[in-house]
N, C-alpha and C positions, 0 to 999 in steps of 0.2 A: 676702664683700661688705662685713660692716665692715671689713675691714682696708683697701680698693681706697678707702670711701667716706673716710675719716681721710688717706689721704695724697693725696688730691684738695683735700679741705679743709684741711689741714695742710702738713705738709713731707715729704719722702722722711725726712727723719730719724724724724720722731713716725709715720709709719709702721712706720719697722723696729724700733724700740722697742714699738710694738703688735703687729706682727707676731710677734718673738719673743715679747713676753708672752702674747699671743696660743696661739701656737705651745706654749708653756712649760705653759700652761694646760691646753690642750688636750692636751697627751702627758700630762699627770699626770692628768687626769681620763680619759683613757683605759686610764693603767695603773693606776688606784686600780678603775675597771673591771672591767678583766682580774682583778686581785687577786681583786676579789670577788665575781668568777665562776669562780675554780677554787676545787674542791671541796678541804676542810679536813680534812687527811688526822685522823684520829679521836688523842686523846691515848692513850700507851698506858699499860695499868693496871698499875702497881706495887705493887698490894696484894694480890696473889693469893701464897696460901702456896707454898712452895717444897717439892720432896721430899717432898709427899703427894696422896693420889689425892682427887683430889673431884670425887664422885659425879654431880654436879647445877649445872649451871651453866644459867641461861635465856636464852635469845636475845630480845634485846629488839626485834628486830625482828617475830618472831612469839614469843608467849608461851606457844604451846602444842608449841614445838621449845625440847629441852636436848642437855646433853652434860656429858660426863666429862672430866676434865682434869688433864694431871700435866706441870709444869714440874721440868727437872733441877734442883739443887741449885745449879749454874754459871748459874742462867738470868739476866740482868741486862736491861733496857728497851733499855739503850744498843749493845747488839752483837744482829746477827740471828742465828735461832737454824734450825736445819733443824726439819720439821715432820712427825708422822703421822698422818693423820686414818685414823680403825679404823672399822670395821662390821660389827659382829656381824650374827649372823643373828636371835639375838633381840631384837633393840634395847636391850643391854644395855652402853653405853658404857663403862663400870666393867669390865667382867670381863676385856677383853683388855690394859686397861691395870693391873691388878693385877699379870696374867701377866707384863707386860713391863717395869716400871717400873722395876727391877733393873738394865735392855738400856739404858732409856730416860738412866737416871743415871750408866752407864758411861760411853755415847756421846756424851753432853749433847745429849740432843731431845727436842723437845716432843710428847708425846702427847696427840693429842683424841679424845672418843670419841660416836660419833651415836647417841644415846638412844630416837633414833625410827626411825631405816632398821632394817626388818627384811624376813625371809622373809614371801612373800605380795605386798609392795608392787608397783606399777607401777612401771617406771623414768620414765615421765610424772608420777606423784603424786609421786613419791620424789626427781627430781632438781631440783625448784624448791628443797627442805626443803631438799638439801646445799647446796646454792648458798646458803642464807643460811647454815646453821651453819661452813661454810666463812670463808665471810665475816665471820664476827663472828669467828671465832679469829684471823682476819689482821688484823682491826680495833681488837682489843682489846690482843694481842699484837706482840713485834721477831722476824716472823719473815723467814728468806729466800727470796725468792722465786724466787732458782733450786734452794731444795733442799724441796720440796713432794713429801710422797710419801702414798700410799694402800694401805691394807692390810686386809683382810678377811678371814672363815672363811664357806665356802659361799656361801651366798647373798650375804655380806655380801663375798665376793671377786668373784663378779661385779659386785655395786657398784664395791667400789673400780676394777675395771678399766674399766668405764663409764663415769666422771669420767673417766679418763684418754682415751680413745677417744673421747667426743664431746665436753667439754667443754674438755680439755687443761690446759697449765700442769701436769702433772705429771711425776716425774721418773722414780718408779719407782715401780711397783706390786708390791707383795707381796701374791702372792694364795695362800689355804690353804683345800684341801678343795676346790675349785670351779675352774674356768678363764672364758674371754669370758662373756659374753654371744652370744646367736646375731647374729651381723652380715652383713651382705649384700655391704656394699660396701669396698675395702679399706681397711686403717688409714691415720687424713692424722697425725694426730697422734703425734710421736717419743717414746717413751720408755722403759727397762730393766723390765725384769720378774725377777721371781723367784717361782717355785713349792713350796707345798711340800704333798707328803701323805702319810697314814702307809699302809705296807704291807697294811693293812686297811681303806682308805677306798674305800667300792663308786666313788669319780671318780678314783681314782687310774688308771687306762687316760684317762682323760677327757686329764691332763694330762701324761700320758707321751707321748700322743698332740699335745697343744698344744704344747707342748716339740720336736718332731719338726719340727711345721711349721715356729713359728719358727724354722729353721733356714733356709728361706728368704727369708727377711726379714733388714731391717739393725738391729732390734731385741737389744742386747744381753737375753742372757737365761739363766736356768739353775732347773734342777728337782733340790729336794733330797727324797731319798725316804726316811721312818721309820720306827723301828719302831713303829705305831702306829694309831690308828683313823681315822673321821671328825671329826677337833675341830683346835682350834686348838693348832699346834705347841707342843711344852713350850719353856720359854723356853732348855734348853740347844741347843736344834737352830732357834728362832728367832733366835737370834744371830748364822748367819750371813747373815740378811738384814741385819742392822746393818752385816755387815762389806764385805758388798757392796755396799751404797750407802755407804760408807764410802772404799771403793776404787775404784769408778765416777767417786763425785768427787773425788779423787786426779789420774784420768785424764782429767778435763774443766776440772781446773784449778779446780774448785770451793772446793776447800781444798787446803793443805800436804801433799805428802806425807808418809807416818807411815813412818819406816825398820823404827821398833819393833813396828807392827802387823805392816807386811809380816814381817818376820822371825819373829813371833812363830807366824804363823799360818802358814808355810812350815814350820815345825819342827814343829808340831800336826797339816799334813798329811804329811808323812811320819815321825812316829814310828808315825799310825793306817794307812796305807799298808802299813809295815811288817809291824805286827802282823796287820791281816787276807791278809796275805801267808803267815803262818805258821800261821794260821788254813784257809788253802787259800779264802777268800771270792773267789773269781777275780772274779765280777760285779763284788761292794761297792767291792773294790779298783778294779776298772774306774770304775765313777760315782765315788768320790773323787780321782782323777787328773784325769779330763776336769773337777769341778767345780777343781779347785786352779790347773788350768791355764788353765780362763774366769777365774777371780778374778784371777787377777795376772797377764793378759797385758797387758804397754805396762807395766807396774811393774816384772816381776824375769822374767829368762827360766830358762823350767822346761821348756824343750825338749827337749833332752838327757835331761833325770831321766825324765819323759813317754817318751820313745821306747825307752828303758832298761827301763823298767819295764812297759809292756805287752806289747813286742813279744813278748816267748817267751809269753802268752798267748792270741796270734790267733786260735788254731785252737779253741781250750777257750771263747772268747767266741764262735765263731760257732756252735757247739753251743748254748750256754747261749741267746743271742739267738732262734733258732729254736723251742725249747724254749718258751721264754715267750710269742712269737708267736703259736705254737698255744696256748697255754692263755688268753691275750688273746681267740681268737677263740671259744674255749669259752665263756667268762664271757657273750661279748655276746652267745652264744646262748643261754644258759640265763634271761638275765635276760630278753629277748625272749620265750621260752618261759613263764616266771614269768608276766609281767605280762598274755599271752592265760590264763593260766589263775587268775584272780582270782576271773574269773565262770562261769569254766567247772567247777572241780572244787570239792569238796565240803569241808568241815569235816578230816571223817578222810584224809583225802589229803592235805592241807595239812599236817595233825603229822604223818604218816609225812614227808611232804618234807620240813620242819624238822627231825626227829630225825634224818634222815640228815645231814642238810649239818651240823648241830650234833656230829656224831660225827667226821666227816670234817674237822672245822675245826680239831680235836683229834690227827688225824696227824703223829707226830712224821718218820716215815718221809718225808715230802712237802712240805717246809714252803712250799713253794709254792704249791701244791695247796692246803693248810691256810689259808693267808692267802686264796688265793681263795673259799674256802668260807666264811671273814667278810666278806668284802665281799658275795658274795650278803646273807647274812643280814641286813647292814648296806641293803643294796638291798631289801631285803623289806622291812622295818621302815617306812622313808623311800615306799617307793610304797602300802604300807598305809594309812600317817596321810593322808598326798596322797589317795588314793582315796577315804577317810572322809572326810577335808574335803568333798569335793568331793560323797559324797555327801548330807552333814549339807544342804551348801550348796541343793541343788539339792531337798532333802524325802524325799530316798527313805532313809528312815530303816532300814526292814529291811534294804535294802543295805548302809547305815552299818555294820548292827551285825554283819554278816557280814565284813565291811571290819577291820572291829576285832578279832573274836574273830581271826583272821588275826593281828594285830596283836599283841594280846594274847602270843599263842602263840612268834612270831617274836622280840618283845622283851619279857620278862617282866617286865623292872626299868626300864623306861621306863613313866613316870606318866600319860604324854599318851594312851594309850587308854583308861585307867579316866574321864580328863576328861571326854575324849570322852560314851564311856558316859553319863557323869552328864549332861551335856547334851541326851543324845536322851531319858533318860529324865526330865528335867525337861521337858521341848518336852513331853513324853505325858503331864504330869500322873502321873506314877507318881514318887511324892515315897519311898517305902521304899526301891526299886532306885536313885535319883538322889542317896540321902544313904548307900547304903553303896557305890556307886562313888566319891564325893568321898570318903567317911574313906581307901577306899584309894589313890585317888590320893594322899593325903597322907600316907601310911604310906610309898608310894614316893619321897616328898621332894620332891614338888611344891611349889613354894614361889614361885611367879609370882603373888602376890596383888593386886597392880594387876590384871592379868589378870580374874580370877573376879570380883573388884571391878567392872570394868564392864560383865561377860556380865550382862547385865539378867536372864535362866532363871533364875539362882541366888538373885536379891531377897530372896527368905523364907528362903532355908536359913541356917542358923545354919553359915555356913563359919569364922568365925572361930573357934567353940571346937571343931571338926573339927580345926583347922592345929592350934590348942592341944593337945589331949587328943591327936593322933600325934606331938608334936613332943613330948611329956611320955612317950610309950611308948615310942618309939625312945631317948629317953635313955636310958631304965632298962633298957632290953634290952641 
């Protein structure tokens, strides 16, 4: 309207001269605007040390969320970096990046670690916490945001696959000791996986079995199987989750191809091929082909060496396969069987069933058999403390402690049932049995003292010179 009123009153000239100025005005003050309504991407911090673990970082958006943190030695502000956010089961960010910081300075990637996600949480309580801690590591940090990956042990690998599955933006998840989450509806969100569990871990069927499925899906994926228990992979057999998001984004054009990886780790699988060839390991040999031949398909073709190499033993893996089958369905009965008899059978029937399966887990003659017989053991353990929780939780303390002697019995150098103990018997007022369950808890290396620090039961006990006076005897023995 002013510009229409000016060249009514004026001239077509001193109009378009206001018009433009006009006009000139108005686009700059539209995009001074726009400017300062998009969000100000955060400066990123250059002050954080390089090539060491640190322990404790605080989210300033909530102050009562930390995390762990380890930048490669290559790490610089100005180039983006790939990324792995870890989740323990204890909420102990520190420990999986000790394990891997070795992996993490090879590959040049940034390791974060969630201080707060642990076993027990709600994926409701749980997944607002990652969504900030997440967020403040992209905020703070150059990282890339097509190479975002998630990695966990047990509980803390359902996490990380959980991020991945409903909130997305990831690329691969490495999950150990644990598989999904239960899900109802099928996956919308795309992304590679990788498995890993030791030969004695009571989920390892869980994710032989997930591994299976995704076979039907378009889900890159692979399960590498150790010798080993329920814990997070040693860092020589967590390496090849490095190499496979390593070579996934090879294949997606994410970075350069590496002719020296490829080559290097072509020659790594068949000198170990080899050898458990001579070895007569028909199986091992079997899962190290099929994993060499998921890792570098679209890179290097291992066709030929692959159909060379198994064919003369079809007929010995379908033996072996069957074989296992049946004893897969054994386990899931026994442990079925286990878990109705918690509340059914008695004290002395419980150590007779532990002494046997403890004897049996010890057969050299079966090692199949034998490995199965630790993963019971290992499942007894895990539904004992589960049970005791639950029935700590719920007041039926005589339960509890029927729950634990179980426990007790099944894992004798595990600390967390003497805890226990000490609990029920502080809730009772019975301060003598409550302070020599804590010494022994601490004799077995309990060493979670934020923990005890905020079980408000323990207030009066003198825990501190307890951890002292065990941590002074275990020395000298």
């Amino acid at each position: 309207m002013f510009a229409i009123n000016q060249f009514i009153k004026y001239s077509f000239l001193i109009f378009f001269l206001f018009a433009f100025c006009s006009c000139s005005s108005s686009s700059f003050k539209e995009d001074e605007k726009n400017v300062t309504n998009q969000p100000v991407a955060p400066a990123k911090d250059t002050t954080i040390q390089r090539s060491v673990v640190i322990p404790r970082i605080i989210c300033k958006a909530d102050t009562s969320l930390s995390y762990a943190l380890y930048l490669p030695g290559k790490y610089n502000s100005s180039e983006q970096f790939p990324v792995i956010y870890l989740f323990d089961s204890h909420g102990s960010g520190s420990f999986p990046i000790e394990k891997y910081k070795g992996l993490a300075e090879k590959y040049g990637y940034i390791l974060a670690g969630s201080n707060n996600s642990k076993n027990g949480m709600s994926w409701e309580a749980n997944q607002p916490q990652i969504r900030i801690f997440m967020k403040e590591v992209a905020d703070r940090l150059t990282i890339d945001p097509r190479r975002v990956y998630t990695c966990g042990f047990s509980g803390g690998s359902r996490v990380a696959s959980s991020v991945a599955i409903f909130d997305g933006g990831i690329n691969c998840v490495i999950g150990m000791g644990a598989g999904f989450p239960s899900i109802k509806d099928p996956i919308q969100n795309k992304f590679d996986y990788i498995g890993f569990a030791g030969n004695e871990d009571f989920n390892m069927n869980e994710l032989i079995a997930l591994d299976a499925s995704m076979d039907k899906t378009q889900l890159r994926h692979q399960l590498i199987l150790f010798n080993g228990k329920h814990e997070w992979a040693p860092a020589s057999i967590a390496e090849d989750a490095f190499i496979w998001i390593e070579f996934n984004a090879m294949k997606d054009g994410l970075t350069g191809k590496n002719d020296t990886l490829i080559r290097n780790y072509l020659a790594k699988c068949k000198d170990s091929i080899s050898m458990l060839g001579k070895q007569n390991k028909i199986y091992n040999k079997f899962l190290l082909v099929k994993k060499m031949n998921n890792f570098l398909n679209n890179l290097y073709d291992v066709s030929a060496y692959v159909k060379a190499t198994i064919s003369k033993d079809t007929i010995l893996l379908k033996k072996i396969f069957a074989a296992k089958a049946v004893l897969s369905k054994e386990e899931i009965t026994m442990q079925q069987d286990y878990m109705k008899n918690f509340t059914l059978k008695n004290l002395q029937w419980w150590s007779s069933e532990i002494k046997k399966l403890n004897q049996q887990s010890k057969s050299k003659a079966d090692a199949d058999r034998a490995a199965m017989n630790k993963r019971i053991l290992s499942y007894l353990s895990l539904a004992a403390y589960m049970n005791a929780s639950s029935a700590i939780e719920s007041r039926q303390y005589g339960l509890a402690e029927n729950y634990l002697a179980i426990y007790q019995r099944v894992d004798p150098e595990n600390p967390e049932h003497q805890y226990l103990f000490a609990k029920i018997y502080a809730i009772g007022k019975d301060s003598a049995k409550a302070e020599k369950a804590l010494r022994n808890c601490f004799l077995l290396g309990f060493d979670d003292l934020p923990r005890i620090k905020s079980d408000t039961v323990f207030k009066n006990y003198n825990w501190q010179k307890m951890a002292g006076e065990a941590k002074e005897k275990t020395k000298n023995d």
